[in-house]
Phi, psi and omega in degrees: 000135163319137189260147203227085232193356183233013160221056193252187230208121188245176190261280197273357162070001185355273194285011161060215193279033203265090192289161180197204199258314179280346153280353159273297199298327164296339178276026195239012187032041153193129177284147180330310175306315184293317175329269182313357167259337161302323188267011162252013202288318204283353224287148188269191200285309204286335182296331183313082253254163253202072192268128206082207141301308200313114183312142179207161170300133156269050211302334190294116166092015168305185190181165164260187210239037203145184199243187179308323184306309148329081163331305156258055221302139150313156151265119169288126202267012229317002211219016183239134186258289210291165158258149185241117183281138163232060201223144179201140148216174190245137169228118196236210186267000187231014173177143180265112174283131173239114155262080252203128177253162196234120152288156179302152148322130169276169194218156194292129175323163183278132183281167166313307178319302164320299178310289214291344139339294182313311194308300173335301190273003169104001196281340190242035168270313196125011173302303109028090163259135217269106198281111153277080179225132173313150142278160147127236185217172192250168180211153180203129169227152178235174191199160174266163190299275195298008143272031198280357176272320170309333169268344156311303183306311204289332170310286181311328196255003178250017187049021221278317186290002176231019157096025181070175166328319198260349183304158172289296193316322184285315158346299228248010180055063137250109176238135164351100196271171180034084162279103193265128140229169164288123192212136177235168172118172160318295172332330186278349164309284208307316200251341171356278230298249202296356130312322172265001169268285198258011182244327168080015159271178199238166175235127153276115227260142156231186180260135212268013174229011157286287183267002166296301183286319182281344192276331194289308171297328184279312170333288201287342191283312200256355177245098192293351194231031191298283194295152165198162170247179203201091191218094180095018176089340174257138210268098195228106185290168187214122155273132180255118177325119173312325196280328187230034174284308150310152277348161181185164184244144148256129142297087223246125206243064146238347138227355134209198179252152155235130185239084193274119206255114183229133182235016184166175174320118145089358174257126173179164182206149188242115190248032184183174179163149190209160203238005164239139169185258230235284168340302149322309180264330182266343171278321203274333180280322176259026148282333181261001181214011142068051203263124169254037144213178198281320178318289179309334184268337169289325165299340153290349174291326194263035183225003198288175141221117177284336202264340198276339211241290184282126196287166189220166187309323199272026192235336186232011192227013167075042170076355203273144151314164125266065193280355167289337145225026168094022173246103188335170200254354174231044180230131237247089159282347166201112206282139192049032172307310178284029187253307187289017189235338179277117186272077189244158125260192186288343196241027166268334185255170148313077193330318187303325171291335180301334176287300213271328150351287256236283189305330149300300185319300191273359160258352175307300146337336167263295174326309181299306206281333178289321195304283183331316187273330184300354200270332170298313182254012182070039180251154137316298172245131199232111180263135203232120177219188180125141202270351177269027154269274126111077163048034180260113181280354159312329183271299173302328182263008148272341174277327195266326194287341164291326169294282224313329206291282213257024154263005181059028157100351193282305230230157182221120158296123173232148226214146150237194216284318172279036192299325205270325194255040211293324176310295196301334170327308175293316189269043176239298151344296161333328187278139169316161142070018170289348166091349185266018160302321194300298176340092158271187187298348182237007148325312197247127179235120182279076195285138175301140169301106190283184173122190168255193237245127181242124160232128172067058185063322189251161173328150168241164213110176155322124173314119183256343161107227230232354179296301204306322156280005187233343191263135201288078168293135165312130140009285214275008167244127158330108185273153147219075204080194176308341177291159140235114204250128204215133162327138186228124182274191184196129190254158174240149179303143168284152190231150157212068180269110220274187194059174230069197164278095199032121180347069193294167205255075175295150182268100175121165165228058178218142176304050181309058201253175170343286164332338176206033195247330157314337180236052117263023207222101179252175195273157185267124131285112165275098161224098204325317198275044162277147129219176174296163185244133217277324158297008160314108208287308158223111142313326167270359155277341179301096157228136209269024173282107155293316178238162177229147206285110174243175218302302129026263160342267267256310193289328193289328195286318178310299158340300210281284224264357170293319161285311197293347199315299188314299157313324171299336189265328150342299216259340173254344179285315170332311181296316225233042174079358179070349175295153193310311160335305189275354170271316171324301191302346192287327189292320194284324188306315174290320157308298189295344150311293175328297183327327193277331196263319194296331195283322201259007149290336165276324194247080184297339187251032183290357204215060195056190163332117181222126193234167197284347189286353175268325159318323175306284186299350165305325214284315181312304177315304188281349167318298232262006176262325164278023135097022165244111201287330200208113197251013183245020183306309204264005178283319183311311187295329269215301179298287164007273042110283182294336223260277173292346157283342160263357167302325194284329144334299150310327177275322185302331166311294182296312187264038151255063261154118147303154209296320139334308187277335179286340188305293188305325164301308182308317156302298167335285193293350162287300180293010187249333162304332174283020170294320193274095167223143178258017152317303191256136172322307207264025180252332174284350159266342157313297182319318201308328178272353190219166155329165155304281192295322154297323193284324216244345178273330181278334160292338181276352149336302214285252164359313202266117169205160164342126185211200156191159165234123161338125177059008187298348183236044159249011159257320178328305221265346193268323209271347192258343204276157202248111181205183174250008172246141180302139192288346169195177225263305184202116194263123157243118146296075178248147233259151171259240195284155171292188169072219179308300172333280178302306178278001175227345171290254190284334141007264215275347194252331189265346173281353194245315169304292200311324229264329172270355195081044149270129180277145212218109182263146159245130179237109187252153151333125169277336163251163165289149151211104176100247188226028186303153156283183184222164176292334188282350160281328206267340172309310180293346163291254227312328170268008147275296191311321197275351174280346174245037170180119193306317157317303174280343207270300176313315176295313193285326141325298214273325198254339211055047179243025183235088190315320177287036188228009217271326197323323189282344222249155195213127171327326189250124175316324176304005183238003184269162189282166179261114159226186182256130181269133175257140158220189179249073187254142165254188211259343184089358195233131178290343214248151187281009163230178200203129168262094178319339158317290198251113172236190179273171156302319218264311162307305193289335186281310173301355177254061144275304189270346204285144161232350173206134200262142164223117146290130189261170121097162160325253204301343176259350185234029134230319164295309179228133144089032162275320177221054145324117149232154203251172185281356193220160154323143194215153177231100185268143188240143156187138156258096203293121199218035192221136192282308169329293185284321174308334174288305192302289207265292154339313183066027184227180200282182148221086194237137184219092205245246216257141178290167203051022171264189174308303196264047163282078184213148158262150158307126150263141190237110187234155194235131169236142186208124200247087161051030194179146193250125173214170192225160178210145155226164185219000000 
């Protein structure tokens, strides 16, 4: 495993054109560090020699940690001795950056049944590599600088200099002598002292261009939707080929620029710089407009007119272009150029022009100057971080309109989403032996930023008490007492002011600065056992969004889950005992959605690339942040329940029916099962009216009419012929709604694979979503189901999914007996829809030997991965039950009223794909 000593990251850009000792070791392009983590990459985890004192990981005899339920399972240290702060920063002069990991809850070891699945698929050959990397998550609160006790205490009170709360030492009342962390920026000099007066730790200094660059390389490397560009107000993330990421220039903007030439891992030169920058502009605005924050003096820029300030082309041309050499007549020939002919004093003008004034200049300037050096070294691409962007688009769309202005359209500014913590990000990095050079994209999974809705500070809503302790809050909002001090968005009057190289037109009438610019930076999940999914035909051609939300989009969808909200919070206070406590959370929980839904109507990309399947899973995340783990538990057991008393019926059906005929029931009887979804609004009205088994009989009524598949009858032909090798090898099945879906559906349709001698995965959820089933539910469905049917009963013993069978199964696989095993993995996903980048560890070693895929449901066969494609036969199933995707994706009607009417009907949609993408509707 790598030693991780060759990439770290700064903040404040600091020393503008101010030369210092660490820019001579970078300029030579690998650092003392970087060295030395070089002659250390290959070396293995057991190899890892021990320098000093200085506390380090103990990777010999990990393992992981905890059972399948666990999404994100630990890692077991058994052999680490040091305690390790996971804690780093950056301090710079105008703000301190905290980056900090939080380990998962550890969980009871995995019972047999897992293991031996696991055994099954091949995970404990040495196929497997067991990653040493902790699960759990990264976090970033920033704090000013001229608050540095507020961030001590918050330090303190989440114990983070002693590795958290959560940490073994702290458990265990140990506490640790000589606590080093990593720290980078001015600060880490300037405040040593008193890191160690209140903390009793010592701070270890990096190099802030050290950790500027590594933080800036692990971002764009391990994060997919990180980089973006910003022109005109519109927001377009861009994925970067890992292959074609070098060179590239960064800029780094805070209390001055730094302009760095990065040609690699631990490669780098700092080949420019300048001393007007983030500093420049908060100093000189609050002498002139007497602004005491950085927030304010940019919220007076979006109230601005420049032209009031800056002499402009058409100021010296008579209102006229200078078109003989390209310049509008509202291209800014001279900034605050009009001051000198106006007989003012300074408090004759308009702090707001005075603002946005200040603030063009110096980032045009800073665009130009970044423009000049890539065209010096021939780059392309130009990358801008730094707290003086801090997501203010006005800002952004002057720096990019400035590339774009004086490269003629050749060169692009691109900006990240994580701009501010690139330092501490680097010096967090730094500690020996954390393993996240190991890290690819689909590892750090970005969960949105949660909490409720803040105006003026305070909740907006119903007074929460005492709630504000039982409810799980992001990190990064403070408690201070009964207070929480929280990103605040802040609205502005529409401007229509003029200069520059033409105004830019930013998207929204919300402040995006620094203040609310924190909840686009949601926390990074480290979760090592992701992998990519290996039937994937081009994973880099993958994008599982059938559709993607633009503003439109977005509105109509805002409606859909803006209705659904009030039942949803019904159904999760209910989960959680109907008690006063849980309709509070119920309450904060629905605030802090809206909110979510109001912030991405102004901004649809603010929390990234976003298709409705993120949208989906925002509405989960945040269920599961106001601590309701599961808010459909009892609707589910309740379908279940009704669900399994009628299968032994169904199956006595299915089997008097010849193979053809039953082939056909079975497709039928999956779509008519997927009726039962309480997603959608007009099927949960359906539901109201009938019985289960009325309601599934009369669709599959409803169904048997003329019907097709593409190709169905080349699955026909494969699943019917009479030969002696099973028509496929191996099937992942994934499963949709609890109830009738799973159990009268997809049951009996994974029961007709075993029946030819097909092995058979059920791949479930790893969290609830909606009324999805989760893998962790379907062994006990299944071992109901296996009590009325021999078939199933021998496969699911054989998968180990009948815990009173476990006594026969023997630890060593060579003695068990051979059958076709039915089993259980989960997708690795909370949402009811599922993105093939990031699957479980446990999914991808089962599609190795897989020959065949059947997608089930709405969010997996339509929402996402309609037209996906795979390396094997593929079956997409879904009951279309959205008037919207029927119109959108079909071009067809949809009604869905009172059972037994005429036009009672849903669409069904089934997709069969021989390595080809075709389609079918009936």
């Amino acid at each position: 495993m790598a030693a991780n000593n060759s990439e770290p990251i700064l903040d404040e850009g600091g020393d503008g054109g101010v030369k210092h000792e660490a820019e001579e070791a970078g300029a030579g392009g690998t650092s003392a560090a970087a060295a030395a983590a070089t002659t250390t990459t290959q070396a293995p985890a057991t190899m890892l020699h021990r320098s000093g004192s200085r506390p380090q990981l103990d990777l010999s005899g990990a393992a992981i940690h905890g059972n399948l339920e666990d999404r994100n399972p630990t890692i077991l240290l058994p052999n680490q001795s040091d305690d390790i702060s996971h804690l780093a920063l950056d301090i710079g002069g105008s703000l301190i950056k905290l980056v900090y990991f939080s380990r998962h809850a550890e969980h009871s070891n995995e019972d047999k049944r897992k293991m031996s699945v696991k055994r099954k698929l091949g995970m404990f050959n040495g196929g497997r590599r067991s990653y040493p990397i902790l699960g759990g998550r990264l976090h970033f609160v920033k704090f000013e600088t001229g608050k540095l006790n507020e961030c001590l205490d918050f330090i303190s009170s989440k114990q983070l200099h002693r590795g958290g709360v959560d940490s073994p030492s702290w458990r265990s009342g140990a506490q640790p002598d000589n606590i080093v962390i990593k720290a980078t920026g001015g600060g880490a000099f300037k405040y040593a002292d008193l890191f160690k007066e209140r903390l009793g730790v010592s701070l270890e200094k990096e190099d802030e261009m050290d950790c500027l660059v590594a933080g800036a390389n692990f971002l764009l490397k391990s994060i997919r939707h990180e980089a973006f560009t910003h022109m005109d107000g519109q927001k377009e993330y861009v994925q970067i080929d890992q292959n074609d990421l070098f060179p590239f220039l960064l800029v780094n903007v805070g209390s001055g620029v730094s302009i760095i030439k990065v040609d690699g891992h631990g490669k780098f030169q700092r080949v420019s710089g300048t001393n007007v920058g983030g500093g420049t502009y908060w100093g000189l605005g609050r002498l002139m407009t007497k602004c005491k924050s950085f927030d304010e003096l940019l919220e007076l820029s979006q109230r601005g007119d420049n032209s009031t300030i800056d002499m402009l082309v058409g100021d010296i041309y008579g209102g006229l272009d200078y078109s003989k050499i390209g310049l509008s007549a509202s291209t800014i020939a001279s900034s605050f150029g009009k001051t000198i002919s106006d007989n003012k004093e300074l408090s004759d003008y308009r702090p707001e022009d005075i603002s946005l004034s200040l603030l063009r200049m110096i980032s045009y300037n800073i665009g130009q100057i970044s423009y000049l050096n890539a065209l010096r070294y021939g780059l392309k691409r130009i990358f801008f971080g730094g707290f003086f962007i801090r997501g203010h688009a006005y800002t952004m769309d002057t720096i990019s309109f400035a590339v774009h202005f004086w490269s003629k359209g050749e060169a692009k500014a691109m900006f990240l989403r994580h701009e501010g913590f690139l330092g501490a990000l680097g010096a967090f990095m730094s500690y020996e032996k954390h393993g996240l050079d190991d890290l690819r994209i689909h590892h750090l999974v970005e969960r949105f930023p949660m909490g409720a809705p803040y105006v003026g500070g305070k909740i907006h809503g119903p007074p929460l008490g005492d709630l504000n302790e039982k409810i799980s809050w992001m990190e990064k909002f403070v408690q201070k007492g009964t207070q929480i001090t929280a990103p605040v968005p802040i609205g502005f009057p529409a401007t229509t002011g003029m200069g520059g190289f033409e105004r830019p037109t930013a998207k929204g009438n919300i402040l995006r600065s620094d203040a609310s610019a924190a909840l686009n930076v949601g926390v990074l999940h480290l979760v090592p056992t992701l992998d990519v999914f290996p039937l994937l035909e081009d994973p880099k051609m993958y994008e599982p969004n059938t559709i993607d939300l633009d503003l439109n989009e977005f509105k109509y969808w805002f409606k859909v889950l803006s209705a659904h909200l009030p039942d949803l919070v019904d159904k999760a206070v209910a989960s959680e005992g109907g008690t006063d406590d849980a309709k509070r959370k119920g309450d904060a929980f629905a605030h802090a959605f809206s909110a979510h839904l109001a912030r991405l109507m102004e901004e649809p990309a603010a929390y990234g690339k976003f298709g409705l399947a993120d949208l989906l899973e925002l509405r989960e995340e945040c269920l599961r942040e106001f601590q309701f783990v599961d808010a459909y538990v009892s609707i589910k057991q309740r379908e279940n329940e009704a669900s399994l008393a009628v299968l032994p019926d169904l199956l006595m059906e299915l089997d008097s029916m010849n193979g053809e005929a039953r082939l056909h029931a079975l497709i039928e009887g999956v779509l008519a099962a997927n009726i039962f979804d309480w997603g959608s609004r007009a099927c949960v009205d359906l539901y109201h009216k009938g019985t289960i088994i009325e309601i599934y009989r009369m669709s599959r009524k409803k169904m048997q009419r003329p019907w097709r598949i593409d190709d169905f009858d080349l699955f026909k032909k494969r699943m019917l012929a009479d030969k002696k090798d099973q028509p496929y090898k191996r099937a992942l099945l994934f499963v949709d709604n609890s109830g009738a879906d799973v159990v009268l559906g997809m049951i009996p349709l994974a029961r007709e694979l075993l029946r030819c001698g097909t092995e058979v995965v059920l791949v479930a959820n790893s969290l609830p979503a909606l009324n999805d089933v989760t893998a962790n539910e379907l062994p006990e469905i299944v071992a109901e189901a296996a009590k009325h049917c021999g078939i199933l009963r021998k496969a699911a013993e054989a998968g180990g999914l009948i815990v009173d069978a476990m006594a026969g199964i023997r630890d060593d696989p060579k003695d068990e007996p051979v059958s076709i095993p039915l089993m259980v993995v989960e997708n690795g996903c909370g949402s009811p829809c599922i993105d093939f980048r990031q699957v479980s560890s446990e999914l991808a070693a089962a599609a190795k030997d897989a020959d065949l895929l059947i997608l089930e449901g709405m969010g997996r066969a339509l929402h996402t991965n309609l037209n996906a494609r795979f390396k094997c036969d593929t079956l997409k199933l879904a009951m279309v039950k959205n008037q919207r995707l029927a119109e959108k994706l079909f071009n067809v009607d949809l009604v869905c009223s009172s059972i037994g009417a005429p036009d009672n009907r849903c669409n069904s949609m089934s997709q069969f794909v021989c390595n080809r993408p075709v389609g079918l509707w009936y």
